[in-house]
C-alpha positions as CSV (number, residue, x, y, z in Angstrom):
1,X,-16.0,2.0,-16.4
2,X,-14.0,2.8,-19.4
3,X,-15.7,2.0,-22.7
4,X,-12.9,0.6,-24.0
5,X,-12.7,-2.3,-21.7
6,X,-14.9,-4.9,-21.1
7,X,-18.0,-6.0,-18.8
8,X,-17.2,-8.5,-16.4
9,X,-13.7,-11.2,-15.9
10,X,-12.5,-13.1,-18.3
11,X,-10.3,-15.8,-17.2
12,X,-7.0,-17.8,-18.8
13,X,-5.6,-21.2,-18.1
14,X,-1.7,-21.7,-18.7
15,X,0.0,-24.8,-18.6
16,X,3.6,-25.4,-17.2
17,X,6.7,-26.2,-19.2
18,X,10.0,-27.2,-19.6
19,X,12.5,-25.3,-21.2
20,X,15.7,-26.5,-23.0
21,X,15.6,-30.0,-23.0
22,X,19.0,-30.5,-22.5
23,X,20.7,-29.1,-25.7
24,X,18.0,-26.9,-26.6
25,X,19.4,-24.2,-24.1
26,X,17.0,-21.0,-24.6
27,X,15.3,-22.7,-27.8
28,X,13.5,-25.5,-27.1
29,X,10.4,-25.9,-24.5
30,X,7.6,-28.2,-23.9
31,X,4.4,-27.4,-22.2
32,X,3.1,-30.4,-19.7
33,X,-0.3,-30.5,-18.1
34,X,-0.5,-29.3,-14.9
35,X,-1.7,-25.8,-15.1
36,X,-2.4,-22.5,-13.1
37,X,-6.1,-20.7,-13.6
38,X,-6.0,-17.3,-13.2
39,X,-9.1,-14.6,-13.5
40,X,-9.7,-10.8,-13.6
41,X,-11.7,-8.2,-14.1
42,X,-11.8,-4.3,-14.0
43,X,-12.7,-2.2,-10.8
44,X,-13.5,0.7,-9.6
45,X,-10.0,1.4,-8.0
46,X,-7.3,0.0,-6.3
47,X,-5.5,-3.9,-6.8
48,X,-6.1,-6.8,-5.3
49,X,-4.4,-10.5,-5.8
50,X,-5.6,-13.4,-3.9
51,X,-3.6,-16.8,-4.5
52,X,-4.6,-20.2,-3.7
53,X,-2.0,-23.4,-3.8
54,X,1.7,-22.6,-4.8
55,X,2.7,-19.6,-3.4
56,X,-0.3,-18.4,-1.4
57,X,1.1,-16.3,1.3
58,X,4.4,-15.7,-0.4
59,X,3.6,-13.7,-3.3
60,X,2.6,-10.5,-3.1
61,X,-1.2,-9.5,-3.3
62,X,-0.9,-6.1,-4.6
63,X,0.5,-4.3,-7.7
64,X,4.2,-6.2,-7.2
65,X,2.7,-9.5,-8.6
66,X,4.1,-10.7,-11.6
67,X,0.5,-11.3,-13.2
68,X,-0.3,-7.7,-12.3
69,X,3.2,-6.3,-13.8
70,X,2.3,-8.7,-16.8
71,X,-0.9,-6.8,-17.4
72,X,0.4,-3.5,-16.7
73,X,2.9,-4.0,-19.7
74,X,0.2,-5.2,-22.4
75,X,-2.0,-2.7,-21.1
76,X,0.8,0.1,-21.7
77,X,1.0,-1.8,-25.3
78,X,-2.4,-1.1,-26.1
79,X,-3.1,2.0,-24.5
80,X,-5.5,1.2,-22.2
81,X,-5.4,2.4,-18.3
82,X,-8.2,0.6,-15.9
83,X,-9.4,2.3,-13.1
84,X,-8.3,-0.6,-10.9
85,X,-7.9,-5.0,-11.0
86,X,-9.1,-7.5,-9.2
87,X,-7.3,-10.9,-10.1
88,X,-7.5,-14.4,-8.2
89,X,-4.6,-17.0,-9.3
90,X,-4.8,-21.0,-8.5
91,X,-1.4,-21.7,-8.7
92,X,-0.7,-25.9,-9.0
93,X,3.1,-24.9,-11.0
94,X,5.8,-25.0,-7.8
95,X,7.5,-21.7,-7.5
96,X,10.8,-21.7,-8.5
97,X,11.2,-25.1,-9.9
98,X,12.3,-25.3,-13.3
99,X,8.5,-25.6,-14.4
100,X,8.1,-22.2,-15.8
101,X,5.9,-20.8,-13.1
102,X,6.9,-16.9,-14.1
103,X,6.2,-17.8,-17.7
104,X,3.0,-19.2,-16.7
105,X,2.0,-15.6,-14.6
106,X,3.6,-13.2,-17.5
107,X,1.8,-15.3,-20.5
108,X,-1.4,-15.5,-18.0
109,X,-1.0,-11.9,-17.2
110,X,-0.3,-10.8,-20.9
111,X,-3.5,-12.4,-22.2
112,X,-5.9,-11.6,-19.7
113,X,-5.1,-7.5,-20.6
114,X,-5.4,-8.0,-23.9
115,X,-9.3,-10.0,-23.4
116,X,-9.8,-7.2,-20.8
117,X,-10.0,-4.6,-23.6
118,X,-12.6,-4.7,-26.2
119,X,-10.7,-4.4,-29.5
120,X,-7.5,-6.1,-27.6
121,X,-7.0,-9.1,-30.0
122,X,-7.0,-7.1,-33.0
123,X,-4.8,-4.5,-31.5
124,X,-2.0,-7.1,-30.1
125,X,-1.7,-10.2,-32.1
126,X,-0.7,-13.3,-31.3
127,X,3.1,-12.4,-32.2
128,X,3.1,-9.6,-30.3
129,X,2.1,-11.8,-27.4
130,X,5.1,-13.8,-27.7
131,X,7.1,-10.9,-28.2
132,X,5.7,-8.9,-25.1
133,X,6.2,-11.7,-23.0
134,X,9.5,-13.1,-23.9
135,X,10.9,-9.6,-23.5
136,X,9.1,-9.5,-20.1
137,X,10.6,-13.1,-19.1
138,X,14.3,-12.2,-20.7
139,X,14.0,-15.6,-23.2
140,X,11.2,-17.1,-25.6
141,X,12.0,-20.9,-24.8
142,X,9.3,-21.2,-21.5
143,X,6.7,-18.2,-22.7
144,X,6.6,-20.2,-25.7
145,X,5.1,-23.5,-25.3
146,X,3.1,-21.7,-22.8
147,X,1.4,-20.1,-24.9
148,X,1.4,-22.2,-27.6
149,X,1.1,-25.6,-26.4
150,X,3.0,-29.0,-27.4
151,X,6.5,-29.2,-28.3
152,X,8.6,-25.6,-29.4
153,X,11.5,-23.8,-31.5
154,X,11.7,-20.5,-30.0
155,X,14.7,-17.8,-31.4
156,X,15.1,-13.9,-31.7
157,X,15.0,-11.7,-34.3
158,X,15.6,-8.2,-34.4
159,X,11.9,-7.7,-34.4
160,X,12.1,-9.6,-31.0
161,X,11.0,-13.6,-30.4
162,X,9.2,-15.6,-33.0
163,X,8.1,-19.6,-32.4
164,X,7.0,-22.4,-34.1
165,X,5.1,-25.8,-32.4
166,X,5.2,-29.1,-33.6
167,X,3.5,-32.3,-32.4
168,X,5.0,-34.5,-29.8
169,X,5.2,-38.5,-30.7
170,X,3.6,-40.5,-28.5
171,X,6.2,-42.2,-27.5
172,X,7.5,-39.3,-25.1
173,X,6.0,-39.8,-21.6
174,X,7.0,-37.2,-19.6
175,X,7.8,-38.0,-15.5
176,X,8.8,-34.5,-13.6
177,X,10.7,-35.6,-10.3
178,X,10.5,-32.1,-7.9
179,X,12.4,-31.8,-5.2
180,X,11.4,-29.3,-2.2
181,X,14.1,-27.2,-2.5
182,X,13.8,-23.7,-4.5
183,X,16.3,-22.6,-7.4
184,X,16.7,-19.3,-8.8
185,X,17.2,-18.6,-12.9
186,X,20.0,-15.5,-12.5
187,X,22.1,-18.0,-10.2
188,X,21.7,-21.0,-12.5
189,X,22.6,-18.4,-15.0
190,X,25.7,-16.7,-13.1
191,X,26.9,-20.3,-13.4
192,X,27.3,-19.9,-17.1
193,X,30.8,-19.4,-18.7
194,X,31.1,-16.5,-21.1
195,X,32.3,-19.1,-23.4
196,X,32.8,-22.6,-24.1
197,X,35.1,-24.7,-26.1
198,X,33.6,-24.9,-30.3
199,X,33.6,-28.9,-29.4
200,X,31.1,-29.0,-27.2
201,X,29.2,-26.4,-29.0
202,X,29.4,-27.9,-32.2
203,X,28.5,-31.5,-30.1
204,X,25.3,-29.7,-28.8
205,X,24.3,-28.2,-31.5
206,X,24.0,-31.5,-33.4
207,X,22.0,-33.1,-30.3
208,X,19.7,-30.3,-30.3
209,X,19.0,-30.8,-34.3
210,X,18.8,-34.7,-33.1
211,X,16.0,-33.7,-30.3
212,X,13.7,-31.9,-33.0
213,X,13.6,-35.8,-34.7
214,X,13.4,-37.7,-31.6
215,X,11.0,-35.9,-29.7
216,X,8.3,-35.3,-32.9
217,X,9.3,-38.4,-34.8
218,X,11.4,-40.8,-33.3
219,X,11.6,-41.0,-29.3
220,X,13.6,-44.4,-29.7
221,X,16.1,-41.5,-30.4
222,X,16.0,-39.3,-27.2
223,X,18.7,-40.7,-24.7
224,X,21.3,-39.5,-27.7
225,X,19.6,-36.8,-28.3
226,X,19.2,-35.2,-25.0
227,X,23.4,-35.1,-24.2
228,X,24.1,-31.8,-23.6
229,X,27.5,-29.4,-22.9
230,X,26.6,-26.2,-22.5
231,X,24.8,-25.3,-19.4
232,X,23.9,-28.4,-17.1
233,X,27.2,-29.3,-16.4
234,X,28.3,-26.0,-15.4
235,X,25.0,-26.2,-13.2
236,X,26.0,-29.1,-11.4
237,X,27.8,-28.2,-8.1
238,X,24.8,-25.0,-7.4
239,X,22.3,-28.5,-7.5
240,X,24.7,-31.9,-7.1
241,X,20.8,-33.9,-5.9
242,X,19.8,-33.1,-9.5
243,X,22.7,-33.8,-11.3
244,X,22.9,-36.9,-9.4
245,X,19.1,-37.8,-10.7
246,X,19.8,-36.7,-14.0
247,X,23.2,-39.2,-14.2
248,X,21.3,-42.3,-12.0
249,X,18.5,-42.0,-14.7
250,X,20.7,-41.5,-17.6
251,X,22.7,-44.3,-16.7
252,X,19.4,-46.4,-16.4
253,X,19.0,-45.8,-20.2
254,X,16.5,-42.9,-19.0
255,X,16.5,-39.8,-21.4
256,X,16.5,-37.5,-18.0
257,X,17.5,-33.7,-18.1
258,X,17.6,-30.6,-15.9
259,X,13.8,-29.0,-16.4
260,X,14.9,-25.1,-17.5
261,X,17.1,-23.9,-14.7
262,X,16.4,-26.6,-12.6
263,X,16.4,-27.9,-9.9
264,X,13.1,-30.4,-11.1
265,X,14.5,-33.0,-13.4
266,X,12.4,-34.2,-16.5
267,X,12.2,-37.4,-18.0
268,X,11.0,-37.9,-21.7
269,X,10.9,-41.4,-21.5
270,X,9.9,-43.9,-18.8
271,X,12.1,-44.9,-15.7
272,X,12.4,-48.7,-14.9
273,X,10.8,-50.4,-13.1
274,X,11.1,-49.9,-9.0
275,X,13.0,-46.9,-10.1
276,X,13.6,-45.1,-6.2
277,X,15.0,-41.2,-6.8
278,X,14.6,-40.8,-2.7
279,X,12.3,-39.2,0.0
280,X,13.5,-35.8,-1.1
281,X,11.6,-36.4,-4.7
282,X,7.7,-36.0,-5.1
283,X,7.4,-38.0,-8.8
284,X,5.0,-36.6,-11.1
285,X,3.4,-38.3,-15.0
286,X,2.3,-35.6,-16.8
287,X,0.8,-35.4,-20.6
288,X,1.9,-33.1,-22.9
289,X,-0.4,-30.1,-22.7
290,X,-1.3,-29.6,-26.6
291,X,-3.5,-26.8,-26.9
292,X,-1.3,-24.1,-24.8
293,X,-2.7,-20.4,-23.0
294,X,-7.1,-20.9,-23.2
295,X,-8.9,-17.4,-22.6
296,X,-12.4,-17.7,-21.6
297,X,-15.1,-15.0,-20.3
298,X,-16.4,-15.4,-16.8
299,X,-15.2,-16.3,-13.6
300,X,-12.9,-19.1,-12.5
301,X,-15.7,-22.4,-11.7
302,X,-15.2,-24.8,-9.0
303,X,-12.9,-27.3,-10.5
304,X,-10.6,-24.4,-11.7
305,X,-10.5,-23.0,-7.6
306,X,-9.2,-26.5,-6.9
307,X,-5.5,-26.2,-6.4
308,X,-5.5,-29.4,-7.1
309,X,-7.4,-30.2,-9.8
310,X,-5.2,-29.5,-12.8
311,X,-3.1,-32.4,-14.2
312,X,-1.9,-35.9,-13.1
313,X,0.5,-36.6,-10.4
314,X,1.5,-39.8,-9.3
């Protein structure tokens, strides 16, 4: 084995997240606890990818993963070649739900490289983390929070993606509802307009300042602060069962928006009573996830193997 890599796996948990928050479209994330465990160590050749829970026998168990292509970038960052990679994943983020599950593999895969090599932390910083991995993921706002934990203000520089976290009050009780149905990011994106009327901008922008307040200081706050005009309208016919949650809970006095690109809708505050979003809804409490990405050496233990044992559903 290489000297420059080391003995043994090391092994990352990453929570899921949800990205813009209504008005904070590609800025704003918050990472939730229900989380993915993912391991790996160096071989002597070849790649292997085993996946238990969310996914397992849909993604691919060889060099196409995302986790793999994840560490195949970092490791091209910091020079390093292994001879081969062994990596299991529990996955407990749905796939393609608006939870951030390909943050989740790119942060998990970025991370697990850079503990892989021996001098890796001092060679690619936390910064270039987030950098590496927003540029992997094509926008900071879900890599963010994943990595960093608790509520985020992600933007671009020319240098590339920078971050900042902040505490969550303790008012905000997040409630994911998750439907069964799959959505992809580039259509919710192709649904975008090139532009949109300085009103509406100018009317989200303010919300989105709002949202920083509410959802650190004052959640009494969030049903204003979570109107948005830029992107989930425009959304709306690709998923009409989600818009029609996010306007039955919003008109319940429910600070309810469209969780990243959809089509899982999150609530910051809590529904009313007997609340009933329908049969096609599995209704999940989550805490906030505070402490973001954990690396650890040594292999994934039992609890971590459980596909279910990450985070509170209810």
């Amino acid at each position: 084995m290489p000297t420059n890599f080391i003995a043994g796996p090391v092994r990352v948990r990453v929570p899921a997240t949800s990205a813009n928050l209504g008005p904070g479209f590609d800025a704003l994330g918050l990472a939730l606890g229900l989380h993915d465990d993912v391991s790996a160590e160096i071989v002597p050749t070849g790649v292997r990818v085993t996946v238990t829970g969310q996914g397992a026998g849909e993604l691919p168990d060889d060099d196409r993963h995302l986790v793999v292509r994840s560490m195949r970038a970092a490791f091209e960052r910091l020079d390093a070649r292994p001879t081969g990679l062994a990596v299991e994943c529990v996955n407990r983020i749905p796939q393609a739900r608006g939870l951030g599950s390909s943050s989740a593999a790119i942060v998990a895969g970025v991370l697990l490289a850079r503990a892989l090599v021996t001098d890796g932390e001092r060679r690619l910083d936390d910064g270039a983390v987030l950098r590496l991995a927003a540029e992997l993921e094509g926008h900071p706002d879900n890599v963010a929070p994943c990595l960093l934990g608790g509520f985020t203000v992600a933007w671009t520089e020319p240098t590339g993606a920078r971050a900042v976290s902040r505490e969550v009050a303790e008012g905000v009780r997040p409630t994911v509802y998750v439907p069964t149905e799959r959505g992809l990011t580039a259509e919710a994106r192709a649904a975008l307009p090139a532009t949109v009327p300085h009103g509406d901008a100018a009317l989200t922008a303010g919300r989105a300042a709002l949202l920083v307040h509410a959802i650190t200081t004052d959640p009494t706050l969030l049903l204003p602060a979570t109107v948005d005009r830029l992107h989930q309208d425009y959304r709306a016919a690709g998923m009409p069962a989600t818009a029609a949650l996010v306007r039955a809970l919003r008109e319940a006095g429910v600070a309810a928006v469209v969780s990243g690109a959809g089509p899982t809708v999150l609530a910051l505050s809590d529904p009313p009573e007997g609340f009933d979003p329908g049969r096609d809804w599995q209704v999940w409490r989550l805490p906030i996830d505070v402490s973001g990405a954990r690396v650890a050496r040594g292999r994934l233990g039992h609890a971590e193997r459980d596909p279910v044992a990450a985070g509170r559903k209810s």
